[in-house]
N, C-alpha and C positions, 0 to 999 in steps of 0.2 A: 300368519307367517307364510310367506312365499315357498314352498316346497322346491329343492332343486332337485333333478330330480337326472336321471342317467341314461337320456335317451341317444340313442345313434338311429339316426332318421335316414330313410331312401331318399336320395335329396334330389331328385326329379327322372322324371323320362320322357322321354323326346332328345331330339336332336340341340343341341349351343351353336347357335349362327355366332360369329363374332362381333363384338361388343365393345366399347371404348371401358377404361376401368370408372369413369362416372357410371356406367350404365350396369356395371356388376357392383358395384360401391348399393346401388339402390337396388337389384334385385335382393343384395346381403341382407340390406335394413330390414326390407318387409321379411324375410324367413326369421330374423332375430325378432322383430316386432309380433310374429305369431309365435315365438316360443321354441323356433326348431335351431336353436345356434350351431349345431354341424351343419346346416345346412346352408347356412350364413357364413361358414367360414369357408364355405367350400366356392361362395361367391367375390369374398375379401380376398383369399387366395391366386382366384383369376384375374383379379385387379392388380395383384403385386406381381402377378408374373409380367403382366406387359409393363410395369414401372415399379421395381423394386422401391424406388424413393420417394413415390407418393404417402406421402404423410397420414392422409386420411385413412386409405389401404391399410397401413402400419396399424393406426388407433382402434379400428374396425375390427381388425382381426385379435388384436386386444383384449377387447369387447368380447367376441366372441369367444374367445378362451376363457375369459371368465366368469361368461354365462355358464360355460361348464366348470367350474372349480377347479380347472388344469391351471395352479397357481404359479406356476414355473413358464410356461409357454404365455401365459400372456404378460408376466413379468419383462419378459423377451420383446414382447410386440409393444410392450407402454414405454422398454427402452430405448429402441429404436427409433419411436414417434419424437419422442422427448431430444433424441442428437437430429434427428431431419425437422424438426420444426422450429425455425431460426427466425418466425414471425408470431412464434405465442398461439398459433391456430387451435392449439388443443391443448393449453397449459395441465388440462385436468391428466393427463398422461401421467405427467410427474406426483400427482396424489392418487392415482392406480396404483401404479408402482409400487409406492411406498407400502401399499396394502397388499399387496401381493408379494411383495419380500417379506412384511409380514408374517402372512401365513405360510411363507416355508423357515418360520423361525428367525429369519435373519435382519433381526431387531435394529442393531449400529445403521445396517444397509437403510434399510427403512427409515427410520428417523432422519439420514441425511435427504430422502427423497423429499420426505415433508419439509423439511427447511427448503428444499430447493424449490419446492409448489409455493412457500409462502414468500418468495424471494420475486417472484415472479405475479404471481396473480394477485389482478387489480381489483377486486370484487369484494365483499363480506359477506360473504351469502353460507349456506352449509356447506358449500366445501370448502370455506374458510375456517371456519369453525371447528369443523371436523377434524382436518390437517391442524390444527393446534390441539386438537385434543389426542389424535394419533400419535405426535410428538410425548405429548406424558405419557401417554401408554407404553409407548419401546422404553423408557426411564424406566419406569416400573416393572415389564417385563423383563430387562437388560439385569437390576435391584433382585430379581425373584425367581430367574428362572432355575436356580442352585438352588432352594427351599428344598427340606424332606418333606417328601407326598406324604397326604393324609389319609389317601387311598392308593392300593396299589391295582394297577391294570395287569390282568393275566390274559395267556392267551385267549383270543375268540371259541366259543366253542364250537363244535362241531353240528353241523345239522343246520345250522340257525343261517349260515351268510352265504349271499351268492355273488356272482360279478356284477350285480345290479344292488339296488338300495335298500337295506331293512331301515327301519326307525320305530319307536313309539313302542320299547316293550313295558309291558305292563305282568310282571309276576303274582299270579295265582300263590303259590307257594313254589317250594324249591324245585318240583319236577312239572310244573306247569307255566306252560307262559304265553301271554299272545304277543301280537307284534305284527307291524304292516311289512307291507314289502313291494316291492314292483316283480315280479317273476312273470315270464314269458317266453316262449318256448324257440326262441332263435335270440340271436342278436339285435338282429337286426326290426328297427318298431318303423312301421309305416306310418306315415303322416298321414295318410288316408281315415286308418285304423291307430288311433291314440289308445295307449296303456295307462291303465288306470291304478293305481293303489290299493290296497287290498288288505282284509286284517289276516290272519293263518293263527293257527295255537298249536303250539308244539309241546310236546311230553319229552322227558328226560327218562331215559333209563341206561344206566352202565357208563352215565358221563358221557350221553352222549344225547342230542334231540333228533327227536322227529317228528315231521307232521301229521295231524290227525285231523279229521273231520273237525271241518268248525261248527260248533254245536251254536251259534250265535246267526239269529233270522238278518244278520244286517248287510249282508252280501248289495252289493250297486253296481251293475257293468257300465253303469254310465257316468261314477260320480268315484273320485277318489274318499275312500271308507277307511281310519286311522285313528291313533289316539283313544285306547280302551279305557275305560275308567269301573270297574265294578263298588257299590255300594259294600258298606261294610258288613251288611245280614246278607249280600247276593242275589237280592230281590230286582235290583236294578242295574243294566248298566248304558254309561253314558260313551260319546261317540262323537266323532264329528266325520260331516259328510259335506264335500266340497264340489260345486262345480267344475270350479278349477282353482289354481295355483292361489289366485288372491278373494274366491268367494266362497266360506264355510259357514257352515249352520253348526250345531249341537244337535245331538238327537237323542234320545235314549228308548231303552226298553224293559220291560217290567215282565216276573214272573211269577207266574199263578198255579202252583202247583209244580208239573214237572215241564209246564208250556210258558214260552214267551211272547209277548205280544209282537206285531208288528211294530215297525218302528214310529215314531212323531216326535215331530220337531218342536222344540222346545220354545215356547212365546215370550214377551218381553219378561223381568229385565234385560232375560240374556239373549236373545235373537232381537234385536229392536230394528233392524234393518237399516242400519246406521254404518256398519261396517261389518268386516270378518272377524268368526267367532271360531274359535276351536281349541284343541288341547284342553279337555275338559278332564279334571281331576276332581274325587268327592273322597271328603276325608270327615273323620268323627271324631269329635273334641268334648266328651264328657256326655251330658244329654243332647249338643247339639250338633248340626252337620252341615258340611261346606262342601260348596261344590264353585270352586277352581277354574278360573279359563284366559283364556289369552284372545286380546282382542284390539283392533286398529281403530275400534271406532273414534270419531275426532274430539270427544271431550276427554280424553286421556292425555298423557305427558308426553305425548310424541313418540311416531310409530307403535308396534304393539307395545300393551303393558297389559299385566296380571290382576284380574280381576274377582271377586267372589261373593258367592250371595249364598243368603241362608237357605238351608231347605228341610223343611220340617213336612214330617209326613209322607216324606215322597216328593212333594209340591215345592217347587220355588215360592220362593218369598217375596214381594216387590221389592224391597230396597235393596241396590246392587253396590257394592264400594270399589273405587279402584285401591290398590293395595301401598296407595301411599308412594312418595319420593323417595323415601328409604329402598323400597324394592324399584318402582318402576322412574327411568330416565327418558330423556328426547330419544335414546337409541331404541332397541327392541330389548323387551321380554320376556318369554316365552318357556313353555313347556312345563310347568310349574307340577312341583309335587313335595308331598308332606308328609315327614314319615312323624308320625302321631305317636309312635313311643319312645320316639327320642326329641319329641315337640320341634323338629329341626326343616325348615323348609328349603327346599333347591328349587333352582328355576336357573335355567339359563337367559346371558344377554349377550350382546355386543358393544357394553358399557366401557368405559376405562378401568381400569385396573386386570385389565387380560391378556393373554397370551395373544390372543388370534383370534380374529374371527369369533365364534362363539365358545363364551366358558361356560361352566357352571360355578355358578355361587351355592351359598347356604346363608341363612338367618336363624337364630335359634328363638324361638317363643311362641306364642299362640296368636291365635286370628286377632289383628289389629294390637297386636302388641311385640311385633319383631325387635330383637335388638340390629347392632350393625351387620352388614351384610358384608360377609369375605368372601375370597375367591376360595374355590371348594381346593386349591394346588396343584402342583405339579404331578405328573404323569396321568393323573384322570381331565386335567387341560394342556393343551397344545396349543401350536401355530394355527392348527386343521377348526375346523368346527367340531364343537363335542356338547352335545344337549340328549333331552328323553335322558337324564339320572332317575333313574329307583332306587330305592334299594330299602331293605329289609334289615333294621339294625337287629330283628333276633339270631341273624346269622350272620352278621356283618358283610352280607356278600348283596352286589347291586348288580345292575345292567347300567350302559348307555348306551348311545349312539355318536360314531366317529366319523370322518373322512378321511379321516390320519393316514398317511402312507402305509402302515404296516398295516392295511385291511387285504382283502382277496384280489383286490386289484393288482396285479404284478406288472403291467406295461403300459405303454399308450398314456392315458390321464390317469394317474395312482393315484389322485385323489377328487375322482368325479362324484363316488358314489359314498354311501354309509353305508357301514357295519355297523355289528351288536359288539358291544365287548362287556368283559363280566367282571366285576371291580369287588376287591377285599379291602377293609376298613384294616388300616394298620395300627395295631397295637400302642399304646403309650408302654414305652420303658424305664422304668424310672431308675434301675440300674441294669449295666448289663449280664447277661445269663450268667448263671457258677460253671466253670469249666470242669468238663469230663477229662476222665483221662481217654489216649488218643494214642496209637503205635507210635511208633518213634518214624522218623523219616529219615535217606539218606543226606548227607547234606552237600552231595556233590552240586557244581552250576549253583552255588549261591551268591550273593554279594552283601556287599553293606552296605544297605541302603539308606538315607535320611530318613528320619522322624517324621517331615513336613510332610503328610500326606494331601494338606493343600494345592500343594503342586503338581498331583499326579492328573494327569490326564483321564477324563473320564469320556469315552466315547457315548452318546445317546443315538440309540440304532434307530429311533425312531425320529431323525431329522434329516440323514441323510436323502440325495433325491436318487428314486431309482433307476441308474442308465438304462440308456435306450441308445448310446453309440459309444465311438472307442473314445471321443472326447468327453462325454459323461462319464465313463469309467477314469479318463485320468483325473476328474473331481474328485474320486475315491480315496484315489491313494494319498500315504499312501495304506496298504491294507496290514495291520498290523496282527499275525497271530501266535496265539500265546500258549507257552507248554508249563505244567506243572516240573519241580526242580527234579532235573536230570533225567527229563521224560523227553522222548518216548525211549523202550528199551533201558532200563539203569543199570549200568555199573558193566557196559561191554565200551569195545573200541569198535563195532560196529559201525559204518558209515550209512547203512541201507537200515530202513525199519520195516516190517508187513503191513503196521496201522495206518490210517487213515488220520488225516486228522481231526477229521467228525469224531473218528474212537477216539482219540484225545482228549478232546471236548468235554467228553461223556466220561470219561474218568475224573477229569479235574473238578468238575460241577461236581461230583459226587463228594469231593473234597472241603467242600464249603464251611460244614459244620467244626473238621479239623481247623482250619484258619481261625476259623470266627472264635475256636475255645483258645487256642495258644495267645491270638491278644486276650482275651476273657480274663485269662488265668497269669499273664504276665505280670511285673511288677511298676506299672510305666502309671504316672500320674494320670488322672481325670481326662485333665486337657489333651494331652497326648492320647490315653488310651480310646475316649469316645471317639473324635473325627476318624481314628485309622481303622474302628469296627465301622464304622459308618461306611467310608470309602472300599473298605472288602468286598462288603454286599452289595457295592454298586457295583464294584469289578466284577464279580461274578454273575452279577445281572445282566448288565450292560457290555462293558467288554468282551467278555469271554464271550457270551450268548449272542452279542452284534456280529463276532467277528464274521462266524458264519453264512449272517444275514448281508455281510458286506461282499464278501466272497463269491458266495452264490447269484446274487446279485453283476456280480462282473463276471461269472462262467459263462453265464446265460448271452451276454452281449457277445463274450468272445466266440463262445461256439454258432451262434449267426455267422458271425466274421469269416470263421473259416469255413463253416459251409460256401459261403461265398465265394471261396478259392484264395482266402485272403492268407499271408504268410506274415505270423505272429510272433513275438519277441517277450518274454516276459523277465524282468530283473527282481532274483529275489536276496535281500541280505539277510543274515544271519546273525544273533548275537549269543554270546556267552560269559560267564565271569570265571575270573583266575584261580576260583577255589580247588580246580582238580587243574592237571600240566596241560600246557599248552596244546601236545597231539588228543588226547582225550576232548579238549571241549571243542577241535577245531570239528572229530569226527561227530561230535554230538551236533553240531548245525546242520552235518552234511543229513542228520537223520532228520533231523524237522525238516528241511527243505525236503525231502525223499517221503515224509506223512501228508504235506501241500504235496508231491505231483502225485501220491497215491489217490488223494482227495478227487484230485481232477480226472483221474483217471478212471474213477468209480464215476465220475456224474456222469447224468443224462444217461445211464444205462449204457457207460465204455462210450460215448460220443465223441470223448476227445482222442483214444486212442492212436486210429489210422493218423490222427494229422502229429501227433507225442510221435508216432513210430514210420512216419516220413513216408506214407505207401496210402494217403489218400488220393480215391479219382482223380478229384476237382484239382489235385495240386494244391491244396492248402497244406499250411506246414504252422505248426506250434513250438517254439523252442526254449527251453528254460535256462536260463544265464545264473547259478548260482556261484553266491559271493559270501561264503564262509566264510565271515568274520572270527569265529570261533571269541576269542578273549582279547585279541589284540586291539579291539575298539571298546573294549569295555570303558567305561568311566574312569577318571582318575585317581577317583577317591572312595575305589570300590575296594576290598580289604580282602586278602587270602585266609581271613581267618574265617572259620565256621561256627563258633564258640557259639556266636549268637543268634539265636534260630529265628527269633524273632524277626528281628533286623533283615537277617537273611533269605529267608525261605517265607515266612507269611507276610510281610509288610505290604500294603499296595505298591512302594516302591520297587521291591524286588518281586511282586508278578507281573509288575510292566515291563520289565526289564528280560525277562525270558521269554523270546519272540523270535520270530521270521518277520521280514518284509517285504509285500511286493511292491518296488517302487517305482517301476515305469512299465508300461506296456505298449510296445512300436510295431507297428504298420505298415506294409512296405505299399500298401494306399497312399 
């Protein structure tokens, strides 16, 4: 597998004499050709300054972006190529594209890319091929991307990620874990001086990691060292150690007592010198033992595919199998791992039937006897690449590795690098839970809302892209945030509140289990009652807990803004329903809109402040345009009666319904 990996390179020293964009076009290639693509972009970029409309400059810089997985940015550049190339010069633009809208989830977009690359290109070659199979894939992503996860993604944990790349963890048990990484002690990696891959083991203690001396002799400053594999008695463990990106060995080490030996590389079947060997997994299946790996060599199915040999004694065995059509395709397969008490094996690929980029799969059965292979679903795959699955069915809790947006990365390329994230296997319910009893709640700010919980809007925080200008923030909106019924403050004609609306937040999530019992416990058939407990726990997931993510997310660009001296405009509406009079719910908007500018007023440590209260330096200025709507825009077929609590106060319909909006943000840029 090609490791991508998060480097920002010093992209030269010395003096730039001036140069035609041919002659930066070819300095770009050789820095992308040796692996350094900022520093190739940094030569694409001096090409487009002197001709914005050079096509090639466009595709180049493309390239470049994508060499780093800034999947937005060079979606950008394959568009551009694709409206200025009106002679076909780089048809392939148009099947970038499509893979690069892709992987920011945006499937419809994509698919028409592909139609538009096979509309055009005259060839049959693989990127014909490809692009028609791209095509089913957005079908079936478009078909699956609403499926309930089989695993759920929780937060990263702490200790484990940096703004640079973990991958490959391999769980000891629940407080022990290795895992590689790239760490290095500035940002910035010289080209001079290449950064190398590393394995680290981290201990948990109090929920939390930290690093510890690595008790393992496998250490290489000259050679990227990943992919842990420990035998099942602990006597051995396997490893791979790579030149570089595309040339790995295996290697392992064996222990004698409380000493391990030096390392040695491991001889044919599995090093045959025939291609790259790595991702090595050993797993034990009754008296016998497999040891698992991922390899390009060219009698496989095309690009890597998963392979395994016996190992008895410690010793490989010479017969090596590849693991069959079933598991391995023309595309890549990689990362393979078997969890042996649930006879269930994962391995990630870049086959059809995925989200994006890399999913993970699962096949359930034993060595040479897999059944069909699924995709492992929704929230443990995305748009982003997601591979390195563990996991441990005696506690249902796994690791992987992500590039997904919502990793450490918060600006610039949010999806250059991988995180760790830690995955819980979700429950089968075969009915839903018995309802507790629960305080009674007010029932002012209710409405009546439909049944159809199909229709409510589900926002997924992890698709959004994160701005980086005041035009990416209008992508945002608009931003929609949500208060429990007749919060903040209940049952005053107040128009100002003290909370925040983070403490809002934090109230309402606490609320979860009341919702989820009131449908539990209602009288509403099967049909009706499952989708609308379904859709709660998304709301509360996803909504409620995006809204933040979205928010914060647009504080950040605006507060730049007006450091800048920029003077800002923000529009927010307000909504309510007619169950309490007219003055009461118009003052209850004025309170939510007044917990939003408390919210901003708390960020960044009081940063928006001076520019809220009109007395900063620079002259920037922040103004909030609020549009209590109060009831008058409520729906029409919203009901003043309160009778029904259901309906009114817990449905997804009526928590969408109890909101601010921020819906424009203006510039006097």
């Amino acid at each position: 597998m090609k490791y991508v990996f998060c480097l920002i390179s010093l992209l030269f020293v010395g003096q730039l004499f001036a140069q035609s964009p041919e002659q930066y076009i070819a300095r770009g290639d050789k820095e992308l050709y040796d692996g350094f693509p900022e520093s190739a972009l940094f030569y694409y970029k001096l090409a487009l300054h002197l001709d914005t409309h050079f096509v090639e400059a466009n595709f180049k810089t493309g390239e470049a972006y994508r060499a780093q997985r800034n999947y937005r940015r060079a979606a950008k550049f394959y568009s551009a190529t694709a409206d200025l190339d009106d002679q076909d010069e780089f048809p392939e633009a148009l099947y970038w594209l499509g893979l690069m809208q892709k992987q920011q989830g945006k499937y419809k977009e994509a698919k028409r890319s592909f139609q538009a690359f096979l509309a055009v290109y005259r060839l049959r070659d693989e990127f014909y091929r490809g692009a028609r199979d791209e095509e089913i894939s957005c079908d079936w992503a478009i078909d699956h991307e609403s499926d309930e996860p089989v695993f759920k993604v929780l937060d990263p944990d702490t200790g484990l990620n940096t703004i640079h790349s973990e991958m490959s963890p391999f769980l000891v048990d629940s407080n022990t874990l290795y895992f590689a990484t790239m760490r290095y002690e500035s940002d910035v990696v010289k080209k001079s001086k290449p950064v190398y891959v590393e394995m680290k083991k981290a201990v948990k203690d109090s929920n939390a990691w930290s690093l510890v001396d690595l008790d393992l002799p496998i250490s290489d400053k000259e050679s990227h060292v990943a992919n842990g594999s420990f035998s099942a008695d602990s006597t051995r463990f396997y490893f791979s150690k790579c030149a570089d990106a595309s040339s790995c060995s295996i290697y392992k080490i064996e222990k004698s007592g409380d000493l391990w030996s030096e390392p040695t590389k491991l001889g044919s079947p599995v090093n045959d010198g025939s291609g790259s060997n790595t991702q090595p997994m050993i797993a034990s299946f009754g008296e016998k033992e497999y040891l698992y790996f991922a390899s390009d060599r060219p009698s496989g199915k095309g690009g890597y595919d998963i392979w395994y040999v016996e190992v008895k004694n410690g010793e490989i065995l010479p017969r090596i199998r590849n693991m069959g059509t079933r598991i391995n395709t023309k595309g890549n397969e990689i990362t393979p791992w078997f969890d042996t008490r649930d006879t269930m094996f994962y391995f990630s690929s870049n086959r059809q039937s995925g989200f994006g980029g890399y999913d993970i799969f699962k096949s359930k059965g034993e060595p040479g006897k897999l059944n069909l292979v699924e995709n492992a679903g929704t929230d443990l795959n995305g748009p982003a690449d997601d591979y390195y699955f563990t996991f441990n069915s005696l506690d249902s809790l796994g690791y992987f590795a992500s590039n997904r947006i919502s990793g450490t990365r918060t600006s610039g390329n949010e999806t250059c690098c991988n995180d760790l994230y830690k995955v819980q296997l979700v429950p089968i319910i075969d009915s839903l839970p018995p309802p507790v009893d629960s305080a009674d709640s007010a029932q002012i700010d209710t409405l009546l809302a439909g049944l159809d919980s199909s229709s409510v809007s589900v926002y997924d925080k992890d698709t959004f892209v994160i701005p980086e200008t005041i035009e990416d923030v209008q992508d945002l909106l608009p931003i929609s945030l949500y208060f429990h019924n007749d919060r903040p403050d209940p049952r005053t004609m107040a128009t100002t509140t003290q909370l925040t609306y983070a403490e809002t937040v934090d109230e309402y999530l606490s609320l979860q289990a009341e919702y989820l019992n009131e449908i539990s416990k209602s009288d509403l058939v099967d049909s009706l009652k499952n989708p609308m407990y379904d859709q709660t726990k998304r709301f509360f997931a996803t909504d409620l807990t995006g809204s933040l993510d979205r928010i914060n997310a647009a504080l950040n660009v605006l507060l730049n803004e007006l450091e800048s001296g920029a003077e800002l405009t923000i529009a927010v509406k307000g909504y309510a329903s007619p169950l309490a009079n007219s003055d009461y719910n118009l003052n209850l908007t004025y309170r939510r809109i007044d917990a939003m500018e408390n919210f901003i007023r708390a960020y960044s440590g009081g940063g928006f402040v001076p520019y809220l209260e009109n007395n900063a330096d620079n002259g920037g200025r922040l103004t909030i345009e609020k549009i209590p709507y109060g009831e008058s825009k409520a729906k029409n077929d919203i009901s003043d009666s309160g009778n029904d609590r259901l309906r009114a106060i817990y449905s997804p319909s009526a928590a969408q319904e109890r909101r601010i909006e921020i819906l424009r943000v203006e510039s006097d840029k």
